[in-house]
C-alpha positions as CSV (number, residue, x, y, z in Angstrom):
1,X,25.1,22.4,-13.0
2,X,28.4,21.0,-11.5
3,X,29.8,17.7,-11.9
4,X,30.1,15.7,-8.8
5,X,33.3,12.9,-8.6
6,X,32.1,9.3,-8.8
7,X,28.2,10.1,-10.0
8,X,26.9,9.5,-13.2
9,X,25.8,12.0,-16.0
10,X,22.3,13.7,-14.4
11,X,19.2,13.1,-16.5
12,X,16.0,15.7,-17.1
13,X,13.0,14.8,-15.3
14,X,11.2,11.5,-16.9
15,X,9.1,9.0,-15.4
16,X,11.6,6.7,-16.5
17,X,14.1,8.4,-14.1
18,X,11.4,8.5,-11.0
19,X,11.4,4.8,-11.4
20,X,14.6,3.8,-11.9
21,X,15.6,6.6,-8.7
22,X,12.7,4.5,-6.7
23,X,13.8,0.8,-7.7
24,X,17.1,1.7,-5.5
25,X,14.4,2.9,-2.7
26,X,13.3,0.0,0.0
27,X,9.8,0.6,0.6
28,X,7.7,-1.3,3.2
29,X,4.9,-3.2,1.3
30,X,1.0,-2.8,2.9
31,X,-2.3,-4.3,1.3
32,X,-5.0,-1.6,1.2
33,X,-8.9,-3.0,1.2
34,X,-12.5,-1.5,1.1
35,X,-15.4,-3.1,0.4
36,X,-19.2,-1.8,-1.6
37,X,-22.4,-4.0,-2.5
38,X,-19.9,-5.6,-5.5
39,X,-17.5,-7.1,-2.5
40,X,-14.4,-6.7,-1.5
41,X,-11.4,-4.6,-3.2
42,X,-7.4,-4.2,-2.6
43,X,-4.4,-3.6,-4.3
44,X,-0.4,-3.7,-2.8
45,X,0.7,-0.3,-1.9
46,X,4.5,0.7,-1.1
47,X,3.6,4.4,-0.5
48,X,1.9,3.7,2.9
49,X,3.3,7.2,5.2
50,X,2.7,8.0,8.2
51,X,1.3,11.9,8.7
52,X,0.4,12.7,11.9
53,X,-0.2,11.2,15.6
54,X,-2.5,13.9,16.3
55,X,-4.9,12.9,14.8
56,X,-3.8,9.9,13.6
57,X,-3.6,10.0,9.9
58,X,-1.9,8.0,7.9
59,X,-1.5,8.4,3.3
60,X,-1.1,6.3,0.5
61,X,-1.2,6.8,-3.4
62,X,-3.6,4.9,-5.7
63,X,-3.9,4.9,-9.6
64,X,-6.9,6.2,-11.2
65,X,-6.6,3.4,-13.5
66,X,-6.3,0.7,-10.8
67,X,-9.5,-1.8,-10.6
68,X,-9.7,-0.7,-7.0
69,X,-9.9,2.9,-7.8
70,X,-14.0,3.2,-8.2
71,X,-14.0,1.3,-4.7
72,X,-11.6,3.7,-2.8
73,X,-13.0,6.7,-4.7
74,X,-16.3,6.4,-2.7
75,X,-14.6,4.3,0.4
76,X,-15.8,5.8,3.4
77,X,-13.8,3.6,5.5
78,X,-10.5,1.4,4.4
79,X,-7.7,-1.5,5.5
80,X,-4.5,-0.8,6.2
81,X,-2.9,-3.9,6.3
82,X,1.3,-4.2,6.8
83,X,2.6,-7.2,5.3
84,X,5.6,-9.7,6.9
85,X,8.2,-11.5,4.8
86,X,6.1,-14.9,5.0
87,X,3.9,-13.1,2.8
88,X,5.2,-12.6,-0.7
89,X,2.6,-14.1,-2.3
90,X,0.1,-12.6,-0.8
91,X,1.8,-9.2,-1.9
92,X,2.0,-10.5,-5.6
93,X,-1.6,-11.4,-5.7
94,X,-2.9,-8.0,-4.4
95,X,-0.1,-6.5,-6.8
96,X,-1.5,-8.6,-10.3
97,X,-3.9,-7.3,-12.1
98,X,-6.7,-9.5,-12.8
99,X,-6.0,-12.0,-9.8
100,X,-8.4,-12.7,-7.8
101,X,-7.7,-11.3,-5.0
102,X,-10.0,-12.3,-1.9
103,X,-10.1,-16.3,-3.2
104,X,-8.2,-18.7,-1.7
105,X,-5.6,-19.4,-0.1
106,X,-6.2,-15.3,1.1
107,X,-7.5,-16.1,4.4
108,X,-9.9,-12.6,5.7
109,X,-12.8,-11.8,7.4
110,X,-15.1,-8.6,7.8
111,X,-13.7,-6.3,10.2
112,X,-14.6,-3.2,11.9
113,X,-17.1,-0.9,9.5
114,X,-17.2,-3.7,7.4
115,X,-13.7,-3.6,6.0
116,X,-11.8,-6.5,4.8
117,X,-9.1,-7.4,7.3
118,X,-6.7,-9.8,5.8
119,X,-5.6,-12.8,8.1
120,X,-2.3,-13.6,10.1
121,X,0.2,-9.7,9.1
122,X,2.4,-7.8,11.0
123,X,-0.2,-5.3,11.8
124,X,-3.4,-3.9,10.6
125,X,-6.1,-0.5,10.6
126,X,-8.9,0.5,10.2
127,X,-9.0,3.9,8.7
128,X,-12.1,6.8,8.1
129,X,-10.6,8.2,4.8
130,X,-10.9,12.5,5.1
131,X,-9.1,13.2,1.4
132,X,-8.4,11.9,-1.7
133,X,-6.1,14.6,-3.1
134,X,-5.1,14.7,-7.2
135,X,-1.6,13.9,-7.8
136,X,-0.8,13.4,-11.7
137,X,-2.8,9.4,-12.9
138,X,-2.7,9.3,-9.2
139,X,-4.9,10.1,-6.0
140,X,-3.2,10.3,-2.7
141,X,-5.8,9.6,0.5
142,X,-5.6,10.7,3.5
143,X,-7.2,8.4,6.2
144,X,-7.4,8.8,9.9
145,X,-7.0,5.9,12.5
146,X,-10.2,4.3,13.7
147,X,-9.1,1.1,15.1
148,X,-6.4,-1.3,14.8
149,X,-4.1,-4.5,15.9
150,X,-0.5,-4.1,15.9
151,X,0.7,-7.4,17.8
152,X,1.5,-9.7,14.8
153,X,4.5,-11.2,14.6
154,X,7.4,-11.7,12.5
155,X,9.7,-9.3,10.6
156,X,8.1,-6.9,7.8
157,X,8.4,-7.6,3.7
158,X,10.1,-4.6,1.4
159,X,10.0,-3.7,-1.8
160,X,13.3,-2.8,-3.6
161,X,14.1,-3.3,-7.0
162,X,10.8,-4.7,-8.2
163,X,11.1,-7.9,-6.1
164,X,9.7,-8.7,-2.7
165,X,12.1,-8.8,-0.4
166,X,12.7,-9.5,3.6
167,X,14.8,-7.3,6.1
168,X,18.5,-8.6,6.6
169,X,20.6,-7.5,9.3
């Protein structure tokens, strides 16, 4: 291994490294939702990715620990919601464990295939999910485009450095 000028000292593989590499890595910020007989489900996600236009399919990663995990397992169907800057709280509930997510002030309502569509964000889908695909603790789904709105307004919230943050020019 060579030294490069003005890096630091390279470290082996750790999870420790993955995160700190990520921290420095803006990430949009969506809210993912399904719903069963025991109600609604979500948790924040920053590893929303587009996949293809053709189909339409879109991926995102999801612990097998999460408390949404036994919901999105069996999901046939699932909400893709992309989240503005006016709404870092509504990211930090969906991201705390415990919280409860679908109370108030969380304004939704039952969407298309019965999904919970969360109130007043950039954009959201409504996604058939075709894969859930092992990665590690994690599962990575793969969902294609049913139906969606992409018309709200305002500018989008990011992720960097474990804080919500909004775009700056």
């Amino acid at each position: 291994m060579t030294a490069t000028s003005g890096l630091g000292s390279p470290q082996l593989a750790s999870p420790d490294l993955l995160r700190s590499v990520f921290r420095r890595h803006a990430a949009g910020v969506a809210v993912i939702t399904a719903q069963n007989a025991g109600g609604p489900v979500g948790f924040t996600a920053t590893s929303l990715s587009s996949v293809s236009a053709e189909p339409p399919l879109l991926s995102f990663g999801v612990g097998t620990g999460a408390s949404s995990w036994p919901v999105i397992s069996e999901a046939e169907y699932i909400g893709v919601h992309i989240l503005g800057e006016h709404q870092r709280e509504l990211a930090a509930t969906f991201a705390r464990s415990g919280a409860d997510r679908f109370g108030a002030p969380t304004g939704w309502r039952s969407g298309p295939e019965g999904v919970p569509v969360l109130d007043d964000v950039l954009a959201w889908l409504v996604c058939r999910v075709v894969a859930r695909v092992p990665a590690g603790e994690h599962r990575i789904v793969l969902a294609e485009v049913v139906v969606g709105d992409p018309s709200g307004a305002g500018r989008p919230l990011l992720y960097h450095q474990g804080r919500f943050n909004g775009l700056r020019d």
